[in-house]
C-alpha positions in Angstrom: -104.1 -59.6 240.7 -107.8 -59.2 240.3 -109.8 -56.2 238.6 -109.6 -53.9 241.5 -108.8 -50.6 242.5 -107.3 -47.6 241.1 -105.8 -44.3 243.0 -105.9 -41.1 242.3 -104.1 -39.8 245.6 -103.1 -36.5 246.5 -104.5 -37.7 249.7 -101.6 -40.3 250.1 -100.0 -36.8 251.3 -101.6 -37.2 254.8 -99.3 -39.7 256.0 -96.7 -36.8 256.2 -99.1 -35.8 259.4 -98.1 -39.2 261.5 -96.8 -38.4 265.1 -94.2 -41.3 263.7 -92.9 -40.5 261.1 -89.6 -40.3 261.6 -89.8 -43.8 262.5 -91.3 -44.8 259.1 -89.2 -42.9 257.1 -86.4 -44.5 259.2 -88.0 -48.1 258.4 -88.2 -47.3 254.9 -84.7 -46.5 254.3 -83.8 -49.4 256.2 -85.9 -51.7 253.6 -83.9 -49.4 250.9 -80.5 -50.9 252.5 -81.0 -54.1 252.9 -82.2 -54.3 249.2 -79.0 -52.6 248.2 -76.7 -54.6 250.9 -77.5 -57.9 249.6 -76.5 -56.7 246.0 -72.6 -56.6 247.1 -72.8 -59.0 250.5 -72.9 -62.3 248.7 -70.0 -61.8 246.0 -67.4 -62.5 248.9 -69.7 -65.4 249.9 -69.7 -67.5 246.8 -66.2 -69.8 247.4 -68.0 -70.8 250.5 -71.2 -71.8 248.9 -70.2 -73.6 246.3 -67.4 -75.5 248.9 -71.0 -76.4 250.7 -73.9 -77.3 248.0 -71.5 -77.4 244.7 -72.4 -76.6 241.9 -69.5 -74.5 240.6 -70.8 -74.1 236.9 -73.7 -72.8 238.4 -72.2 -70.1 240.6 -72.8 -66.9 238.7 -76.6 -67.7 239.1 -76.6 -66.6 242.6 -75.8 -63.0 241.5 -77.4 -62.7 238.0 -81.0 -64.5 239.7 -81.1 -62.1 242.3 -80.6 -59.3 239.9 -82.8 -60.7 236.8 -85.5 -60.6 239.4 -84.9 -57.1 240.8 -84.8 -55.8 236.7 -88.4 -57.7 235.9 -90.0 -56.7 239.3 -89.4 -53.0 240.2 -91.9 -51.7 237.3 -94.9 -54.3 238.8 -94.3 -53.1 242.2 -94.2 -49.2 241.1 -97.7 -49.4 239.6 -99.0 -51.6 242.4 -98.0 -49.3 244.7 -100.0 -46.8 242.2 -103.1 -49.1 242.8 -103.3 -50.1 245.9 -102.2 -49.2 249.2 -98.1 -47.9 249.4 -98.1 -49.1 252.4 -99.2 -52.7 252.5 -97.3 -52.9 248.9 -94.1 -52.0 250.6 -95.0 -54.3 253.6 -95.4 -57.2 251.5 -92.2 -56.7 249.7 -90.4 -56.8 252.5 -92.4 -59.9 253.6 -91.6 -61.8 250.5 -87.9 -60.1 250.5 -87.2 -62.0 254.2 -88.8 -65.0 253.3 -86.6 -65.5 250.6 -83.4 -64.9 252.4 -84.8 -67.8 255.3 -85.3 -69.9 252.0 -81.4 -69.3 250.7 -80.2 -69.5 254.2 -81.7 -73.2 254.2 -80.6 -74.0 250.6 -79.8 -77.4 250.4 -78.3 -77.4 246.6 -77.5 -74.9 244.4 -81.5 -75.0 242.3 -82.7 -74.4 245.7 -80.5 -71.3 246.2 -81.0 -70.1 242.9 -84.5 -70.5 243.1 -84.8 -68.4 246.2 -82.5 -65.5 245.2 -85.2 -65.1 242.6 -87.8 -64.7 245.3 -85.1 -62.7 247.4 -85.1 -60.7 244.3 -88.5 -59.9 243.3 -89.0 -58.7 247.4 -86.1 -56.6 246.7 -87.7 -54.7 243.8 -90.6 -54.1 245.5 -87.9 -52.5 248.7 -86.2 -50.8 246.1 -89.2 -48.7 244.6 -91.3 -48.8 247.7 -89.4 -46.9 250.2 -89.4 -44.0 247.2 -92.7 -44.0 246.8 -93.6 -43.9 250.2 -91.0 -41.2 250.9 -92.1 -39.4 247.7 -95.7 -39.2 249.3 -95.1 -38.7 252.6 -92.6 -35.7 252.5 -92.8 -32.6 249.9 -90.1 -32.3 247.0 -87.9 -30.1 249.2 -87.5 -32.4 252.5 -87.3 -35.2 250.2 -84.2 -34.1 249.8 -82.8 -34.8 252.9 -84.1 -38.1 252.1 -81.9 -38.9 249.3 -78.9 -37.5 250.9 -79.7 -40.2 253.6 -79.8 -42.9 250.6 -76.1 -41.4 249.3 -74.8 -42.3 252.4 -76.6 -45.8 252.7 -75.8 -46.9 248.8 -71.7 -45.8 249.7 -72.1 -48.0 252.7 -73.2 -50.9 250.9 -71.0 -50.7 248.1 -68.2 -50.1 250.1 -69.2 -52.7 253.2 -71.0 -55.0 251.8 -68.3 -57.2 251.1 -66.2 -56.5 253.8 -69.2 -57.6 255.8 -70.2 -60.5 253.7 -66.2 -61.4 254.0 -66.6 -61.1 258.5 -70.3 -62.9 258.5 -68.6 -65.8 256.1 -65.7 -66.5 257.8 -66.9 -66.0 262.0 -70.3 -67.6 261.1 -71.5 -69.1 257.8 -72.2 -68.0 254.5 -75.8 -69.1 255.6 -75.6 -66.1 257.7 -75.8 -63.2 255.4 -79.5 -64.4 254.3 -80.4 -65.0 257.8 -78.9 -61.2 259.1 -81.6 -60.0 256.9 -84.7 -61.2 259.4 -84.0 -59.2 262.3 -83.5 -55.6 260.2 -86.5 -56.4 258.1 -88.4 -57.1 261.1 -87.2 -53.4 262.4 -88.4 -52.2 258.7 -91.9 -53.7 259.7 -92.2 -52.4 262.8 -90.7 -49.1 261.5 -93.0 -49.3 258.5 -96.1 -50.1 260.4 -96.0 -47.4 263.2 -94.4 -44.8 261.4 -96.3 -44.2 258.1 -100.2 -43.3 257.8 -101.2 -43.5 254.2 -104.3 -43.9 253.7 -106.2 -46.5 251.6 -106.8 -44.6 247.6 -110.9 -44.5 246.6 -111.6 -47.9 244.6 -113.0 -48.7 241.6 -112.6 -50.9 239.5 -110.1 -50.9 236.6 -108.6 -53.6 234.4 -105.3 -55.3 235.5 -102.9 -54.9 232.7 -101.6 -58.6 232.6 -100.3 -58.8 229.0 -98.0 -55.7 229.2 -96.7 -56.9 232.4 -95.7 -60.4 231.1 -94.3 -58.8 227.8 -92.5 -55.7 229.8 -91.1 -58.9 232.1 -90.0 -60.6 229.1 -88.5 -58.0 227.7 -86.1 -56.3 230.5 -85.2 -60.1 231.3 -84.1 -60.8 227.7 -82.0 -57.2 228.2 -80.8 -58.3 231.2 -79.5 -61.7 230.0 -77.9 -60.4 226.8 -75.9 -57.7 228.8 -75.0 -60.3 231.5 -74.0 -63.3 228.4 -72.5 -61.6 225.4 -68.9 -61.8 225.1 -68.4 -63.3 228.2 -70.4 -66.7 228.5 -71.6 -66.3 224.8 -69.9 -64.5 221.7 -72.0 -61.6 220.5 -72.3 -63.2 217.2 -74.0 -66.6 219.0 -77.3 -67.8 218.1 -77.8 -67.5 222.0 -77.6 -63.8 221.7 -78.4 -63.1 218.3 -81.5 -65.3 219.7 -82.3 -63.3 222.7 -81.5 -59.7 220.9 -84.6 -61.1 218.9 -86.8 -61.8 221.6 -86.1 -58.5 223.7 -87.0 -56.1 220.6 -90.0 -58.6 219.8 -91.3 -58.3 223.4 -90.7 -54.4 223.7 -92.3 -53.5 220.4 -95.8 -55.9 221.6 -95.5 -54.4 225.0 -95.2 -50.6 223.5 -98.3 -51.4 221.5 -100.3 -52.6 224.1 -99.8 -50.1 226.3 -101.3 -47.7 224.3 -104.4 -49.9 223.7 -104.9 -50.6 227.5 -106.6 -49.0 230.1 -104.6 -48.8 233.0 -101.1 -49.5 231.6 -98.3 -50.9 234.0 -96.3 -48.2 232.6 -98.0 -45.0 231.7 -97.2 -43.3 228.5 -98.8 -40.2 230.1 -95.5 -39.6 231.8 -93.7 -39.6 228.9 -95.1 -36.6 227.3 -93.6 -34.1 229.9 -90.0 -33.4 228.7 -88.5 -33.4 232.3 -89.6 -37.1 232.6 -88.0 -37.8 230.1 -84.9 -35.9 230.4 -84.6 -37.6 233.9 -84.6 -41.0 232.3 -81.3 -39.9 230.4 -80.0 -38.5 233.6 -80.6 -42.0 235.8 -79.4 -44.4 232.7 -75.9 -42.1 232.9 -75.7 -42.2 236.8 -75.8 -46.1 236.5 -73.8 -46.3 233.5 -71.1 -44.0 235.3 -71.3 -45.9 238.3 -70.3 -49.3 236.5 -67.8 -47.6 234.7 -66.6 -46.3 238.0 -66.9 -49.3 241.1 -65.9 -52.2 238.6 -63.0 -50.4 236.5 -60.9 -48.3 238.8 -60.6 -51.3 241.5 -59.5 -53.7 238.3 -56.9 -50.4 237.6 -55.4 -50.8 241.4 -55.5 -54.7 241.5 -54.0 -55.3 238.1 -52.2 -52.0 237.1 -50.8 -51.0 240.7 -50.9 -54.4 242.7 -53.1 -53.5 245.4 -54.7 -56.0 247.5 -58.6 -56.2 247.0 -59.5 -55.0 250.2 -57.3 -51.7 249.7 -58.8 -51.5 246.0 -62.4 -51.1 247.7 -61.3 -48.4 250.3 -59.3 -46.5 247.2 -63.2 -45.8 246.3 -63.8 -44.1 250.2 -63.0 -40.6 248.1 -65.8 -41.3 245.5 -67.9 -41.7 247.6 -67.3 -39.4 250.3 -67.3 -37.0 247.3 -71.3 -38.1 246.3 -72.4 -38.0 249.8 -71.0 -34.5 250.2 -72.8 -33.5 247.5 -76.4 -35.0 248.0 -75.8 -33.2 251.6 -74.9 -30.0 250.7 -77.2 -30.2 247.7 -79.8 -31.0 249.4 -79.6 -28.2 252.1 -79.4 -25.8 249.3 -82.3 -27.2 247.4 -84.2 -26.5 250.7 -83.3 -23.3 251.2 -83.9 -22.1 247.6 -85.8 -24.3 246.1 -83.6 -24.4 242.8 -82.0 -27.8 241.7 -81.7 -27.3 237.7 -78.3 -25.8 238.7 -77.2 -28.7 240.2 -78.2 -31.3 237.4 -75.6 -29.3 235.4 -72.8 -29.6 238.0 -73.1 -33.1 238.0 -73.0 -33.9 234.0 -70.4 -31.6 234.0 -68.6 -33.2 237.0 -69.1 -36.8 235.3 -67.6 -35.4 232.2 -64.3 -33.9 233.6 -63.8 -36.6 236.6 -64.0 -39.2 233.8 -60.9 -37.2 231.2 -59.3 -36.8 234.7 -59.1 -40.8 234.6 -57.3 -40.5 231.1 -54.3 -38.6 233.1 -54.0 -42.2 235.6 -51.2 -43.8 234.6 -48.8 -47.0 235.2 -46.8 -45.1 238.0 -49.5 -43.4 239.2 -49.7 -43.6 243.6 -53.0 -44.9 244.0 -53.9 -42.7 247.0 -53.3 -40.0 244.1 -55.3 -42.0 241.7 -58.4 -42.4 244.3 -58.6 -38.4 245.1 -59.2 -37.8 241.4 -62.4 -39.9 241.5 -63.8 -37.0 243.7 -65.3 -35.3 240.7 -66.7 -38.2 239.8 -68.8 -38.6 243.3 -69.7 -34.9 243.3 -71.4 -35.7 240.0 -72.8 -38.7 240.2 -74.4 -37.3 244.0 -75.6 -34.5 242.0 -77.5 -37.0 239.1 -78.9 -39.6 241.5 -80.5 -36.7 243.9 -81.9 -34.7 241.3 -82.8 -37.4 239.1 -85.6 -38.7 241.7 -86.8 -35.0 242.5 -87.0 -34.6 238.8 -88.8 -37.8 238.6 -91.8 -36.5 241.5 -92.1 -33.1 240.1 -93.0 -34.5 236.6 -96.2 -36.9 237.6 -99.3 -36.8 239.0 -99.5 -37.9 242.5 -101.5 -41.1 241.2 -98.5 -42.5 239.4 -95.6 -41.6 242.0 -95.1 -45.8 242.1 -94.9 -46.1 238.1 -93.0 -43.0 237.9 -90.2 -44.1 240.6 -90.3 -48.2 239.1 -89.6 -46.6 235.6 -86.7 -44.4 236.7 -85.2 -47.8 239.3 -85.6 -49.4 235.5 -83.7 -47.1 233.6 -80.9 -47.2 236.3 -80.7 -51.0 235.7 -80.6 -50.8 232.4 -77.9 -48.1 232.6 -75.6 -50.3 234.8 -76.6 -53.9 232.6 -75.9 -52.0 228.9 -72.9 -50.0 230.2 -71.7 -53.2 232.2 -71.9 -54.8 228.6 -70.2 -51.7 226.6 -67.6 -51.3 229.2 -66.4 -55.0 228.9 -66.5 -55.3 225.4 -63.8 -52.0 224.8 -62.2 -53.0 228.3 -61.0 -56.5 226.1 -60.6 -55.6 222.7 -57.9 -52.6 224.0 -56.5 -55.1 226.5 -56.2 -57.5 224.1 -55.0 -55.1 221.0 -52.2 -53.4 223.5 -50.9 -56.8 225.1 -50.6 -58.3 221.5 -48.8 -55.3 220.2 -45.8 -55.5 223.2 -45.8 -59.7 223.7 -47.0 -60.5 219.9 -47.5 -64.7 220.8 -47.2 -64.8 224.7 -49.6 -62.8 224.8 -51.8 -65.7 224.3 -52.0 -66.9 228.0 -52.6 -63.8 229.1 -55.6 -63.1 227.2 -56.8 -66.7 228.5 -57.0 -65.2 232.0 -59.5 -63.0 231.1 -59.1 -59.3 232.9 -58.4 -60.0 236.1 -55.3 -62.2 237.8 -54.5 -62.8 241.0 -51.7 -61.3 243.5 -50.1 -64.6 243.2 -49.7 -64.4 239.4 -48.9 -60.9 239.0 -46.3 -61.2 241.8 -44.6 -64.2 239.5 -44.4 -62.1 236.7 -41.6 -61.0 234.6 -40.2 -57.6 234.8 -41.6 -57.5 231.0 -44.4 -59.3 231.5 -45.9 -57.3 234.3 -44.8 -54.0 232.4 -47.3 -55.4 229.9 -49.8 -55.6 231.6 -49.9 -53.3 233.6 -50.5 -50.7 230.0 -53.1 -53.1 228.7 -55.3 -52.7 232.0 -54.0 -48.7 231.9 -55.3 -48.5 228.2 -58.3 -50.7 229.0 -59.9 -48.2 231.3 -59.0 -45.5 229.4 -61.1 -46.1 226.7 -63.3 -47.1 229.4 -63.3 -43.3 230.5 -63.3 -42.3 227.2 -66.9 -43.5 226.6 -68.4 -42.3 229.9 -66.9 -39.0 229.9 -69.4 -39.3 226.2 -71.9 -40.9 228.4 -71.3 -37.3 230.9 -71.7 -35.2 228.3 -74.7 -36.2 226.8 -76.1 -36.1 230.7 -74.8 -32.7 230.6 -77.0 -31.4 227.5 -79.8 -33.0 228.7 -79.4 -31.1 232.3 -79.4 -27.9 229.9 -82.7 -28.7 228.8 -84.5 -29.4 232.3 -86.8 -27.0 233.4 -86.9 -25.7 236.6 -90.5 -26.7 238.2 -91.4 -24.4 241.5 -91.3 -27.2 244.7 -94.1 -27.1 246.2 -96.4 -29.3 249.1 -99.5 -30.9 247.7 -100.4 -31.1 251.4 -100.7 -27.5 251.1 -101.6 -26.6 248.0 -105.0 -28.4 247.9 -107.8 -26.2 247.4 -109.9 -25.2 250.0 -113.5 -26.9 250.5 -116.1 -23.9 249.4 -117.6 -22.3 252.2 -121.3 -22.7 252.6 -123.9 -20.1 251.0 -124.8 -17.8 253.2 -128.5 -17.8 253.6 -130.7 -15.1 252.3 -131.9 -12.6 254.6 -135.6 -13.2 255.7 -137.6 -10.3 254.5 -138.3 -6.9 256.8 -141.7 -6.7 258.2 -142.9 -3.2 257.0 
C-alpha cells in the first residue's frame, strides 16, 4: 500500500443504476457464501487430512488459521474498500480467497496447509466485508433489506450444510475437494461481480496510508483471538502463555487507540464512534455472535451428550432455529420496506434472545429433543432480528466514505462476540460439568472429566445406568448456566435496542442536491 487515494463517495451510489445488477448483487452474495461455507465445510474433513499429510498435533491449526486470518483482515479490507475502488477490492479478495483454496487443495504437509488457510483466510475477510459494502452502496437502506434476508438464508445454509457437505465431498471425492469446489463458484462471483456492479472509481488524492495502526490493530485482535481460542483448553488461564498474550493484546490496543487519534486517515475511524447508533450497533452485533456460539455449539452438545442423538440428527435439531431467523429477516425485512421503521424490531430481537435463552433453562434430562429444538425458535426470531438490523444500523450511522470501515468494524465486533463468548461459554460449561459430576460420582468422576465435554456414541452407549444418569445432569446443568449468561448477554442487547434512534431511510441516489441552474442573463436594454 502506497500513499494514494482517498474517497469521499456518495457517488459509489451509481452502481445501483447497472442494467446488471441483479447479477452482481447475486455474485456478491455468492462471495459472502463461500466465505461463510468454508468456515463449517472443513471440520468434517479433518480425520481425512490428517490420515493423508499427518500431523495430528497440528490439526486444530487448520480451523483456528483460517479464522485468525479472517479476525486480523476484515478491518484492512473495510477501509481499503473506503480508499479505493469497492469493486476491484472485492475482486481481489476473491482472487486471493481462490488461490488459497488451489494452494490447500495441493498441500503436501500440514505447514503447507496451514500456511494456505491463512491466505484462504485473509481472501475470506476481504468476501466477508466486501459483498456489504458493495451491497451497502449499491442499494438504499430499505432494499438492503431484502439483501440481508438473502444472507439469513445463506449463513443457515452453511451452518447447517456445511458439514453435511464437507462429510459427501470427503468421502465420494477427497478432502482435497472442498478447497478445489471453491474455484468454479468463485469464478461465477467474478463473472457475477464484474458484469453486474458499476461503481465507479472515488476522486484521488493523496492521503497517508495508516501502516502502524494496521500492524498494531492486527496484533491486537490476533492476540484476542488466540487467548479466546488457548485458555483453558490448550493452556490454563493462569499460564504464562496467556497471562503473556493478555499482556500483549491490551499493549497493542492501547498503542493502536493512540495512534489513531494522531493519524490522518485512520484504518479505523473514531469519527464513527461519536454517533450513539454506531455504537449501540456494536453491542447489538457482539450479542448476535455471542448468542449464536452459545446457541450452534451448546444445544447440539445437549442432544449428543444429554439425549444420545447421533451428530447428524443434533445438526438438523437446529433446522427450527434457523428457519425461525430466516423467517424473521424475511418478514422483517418486508416490513422495514414498507414502513420504513426497524427500531421496533431491534427490541423484538433482544427481547426474543432473552426469553428463548430462560426457555433453555426449562430443557431437561427427559426432555424429546424434537420438543427441545422447537423452543430454539425464539432464539432465531431474535438473533434474525439483531443481525438484520444491526448492519442497517451500521449504514445509517456513517458517511458514505466510510461504508468499508463501518461494515469491517461491525464483521470485527461479531468475531469478537463469537471468540470471547466461545471462551466464557467453555469456561462455566466445565467448571458446572465438572462441580455437578463430582457432586453425584465423588472419585469416578475422574475419568470423566479426562474426556473433556464431549464423548462418543460408543462410550455413552457403554455406560452405566448411573453413570450415564450422571452425565447426562452435568451436560443439562452445563448449558444451563450456559443460558443463564446469554439470556444476560439478551438483555443487555435489549437496553441497548431501547436506546437506538430511529433514523428516516432514505436513497442518497436521490437525495443529492440538485446542480444550480444557470443565471439567467440580464435583459439587454429597450431602445427608447
Amino acid at each position: 500500500m502506497s500513499e494514494t487515494t482517498t474517497a469521499v463517495a456518495p457517488q459509489d451510489a451509481a452502481g445501483g443504476h447497472s442494467r446488471y445488477l441483479k447479477l452482481g448483487i447475486a455474485g456478491a452474495l455468492l462471495g459472502m457464501f463461500l466465505g461463510m461455507m468454508d468456515s463449517y465445510i472443513v471440520a468434517t474433513a479433518l480425520p481425512s487430512i490428517v490420515g493423508d499429510l499427518g500431523g495430528f498435533k497440528s490439526l486444530t491449526w487448520v480451523i483456528t488459521a483460517y479464522a485468525l486470518a479472517i479476525a486480523a483482515s476484515t478491518q484492512v479490507w473495510g477501509k481499503l474498500s473506503d480508499l479505493y475502488n469497492r469493486k476491484f477490492m472485492f475482486l481481489l479478495s476473491v482472487v486471493v480467497f481462490l488461490a488459497g483454496s488451489m494452494l490447500c487443495g495441493l498441500s503436501q504437509n500440514m505447514g503447507q496447509l496451514i500456511g494456505f488457510r491463512v491466505l484462504q483466510g485473509i481472501g475470506a475477510g476481504g468476501l466477508l466485508v466486501g459483498a456489504l459494502a458493495m451491497v451497502n452502496v449499491l442499494l438504499p437502506p430499505k432494499e438492503a433489506t431484502k439483501v440481508s434476508s438473502w444472507s439469513g438464508v445463506l449463513m443457515g445454509i452453511a451452518l447447517i450444510g456445511g458439514p453435511l457437505i464437507g462429510g459427501v465431498i470427503t468421502d465420494s471425492l477427497s478432502w482435497r475437494w472442498i478447497f478445489y469446489v471453491n474455484v468454479p463458484f468463485g469464478a461465477l462471483c467474478l463473472v457475477g461481480t464484474v458484469i453486474g456492479v458499476n461503481v465507479p472509481m472515488p476522486r484521488r488524492q493523496k492521503v497517508r496510508i495508516d501502516y502502524l495502526g494496521t500492524l498494531l490493530l492486527i496484533a491486537g485482535v490476533v492476540g484476542v483471538t488466540l487467548v479466546t481460542s488457548w485458555a483453558g483448553t490448550k493452556y490454563s488461564w493462569g499460564s504464562a502463555q496467556i497471562i503473556g498474550l493478555c499482556v500483549a493484546s491490551v499493549v497493542a490496543l492501547t498503542a493502536f487507540v493512540f495512534v489513531e487519534r494522531r493519524t490522518a486517515e485512520p484504518i479505523v475511524p473514531f469519527r464513527m464512534f461519536t454517533t450513539k447508533n454506531f455504537s449501540l450497533a456494536q453491542v447489538l452485533g457482539f450479542v448476535f455472535n455471542m448468542t449464536m456460539v452459545a446457541t450452534v455449539n451448546f444445544l447440539p452438545l445437549y442432544y449428543q451428550n444429554a439425549r444420545g442423538v447421533r451428530p447428524v440428527v443434533s445438526g438438523l435439531l437446529l433446522i427450527p432455529l434457523m428457519v425461525g431467523m430466516v423467517l424473521m429477516m424475511t418478514h422483517g425485512g418486508k416490513y422495514i420496506r414498507r414502513t420504513g421503521h426497524y427500531r421496533i424490531l431491534t427490541i423484538i430481537g433482544g427481547a426474543s434472545i432473552t426469553v428463548g435463552m430462560l426457555l433453555v433453562l426449562l430443557l431437561g434430562q427427559n426432555t424429546n429433543p424434537l420438543v427441545a429444538s422447537l423452543t430454539a425458535i425464539p432464539l432465531g426470531v431474535g438473533l434474525g432480528c439483531l443481525i438484520q438490523n444491526t448492519m442497517l444500523i451500521i449504514r445509517t450511522s456513517v458517511e458514505p466514505r466510510d461504508i468499508g470501515a463501518a461494515m469491517g468494524m461491525g464483521s470485527l465486533t461479531r468475531t469478537l462476540g463469537s471468540g470471547i463468548g466461545a471462551a466464557l461459554y467453555g469456561v462455566l460449561y466445565a467448571s458446572v460439568l465438572s462441580s455437578t459430576l463430582t457432586d453425584r460420582l465423588g472419585q469416578g468422576a475422574t475419568a470423566l472429566l479426562s474426556s473433556g465435554s464431549k464423548l462418543s456414541q460408543e462410550e455413552l452407549g457403554t455406560m452405566a445406568g448411573p453413570v450415564r444418569d450422571a452425565w447426562s445432569a452435568a451436560v443439562t446443568d452445563g448449558l444451563h448456566v450456559v443460558a443463564i449468561t446469554a439470556a444476560i448477554a439478551g438483555a443487555i442487547a435489549l437496553v441497548a435496542a431501547l436506546f437506538v434512534k430511529e433514523v428516516p431511510l432514505t436513497d442518497p441516489r436521490k437525495a443529492a442536491p440538485a446542480a444550480p441552474a444557470a443565471p439567467a442573463a440580464p435583459a439587454a436594454p429597450k431602445n427608447s
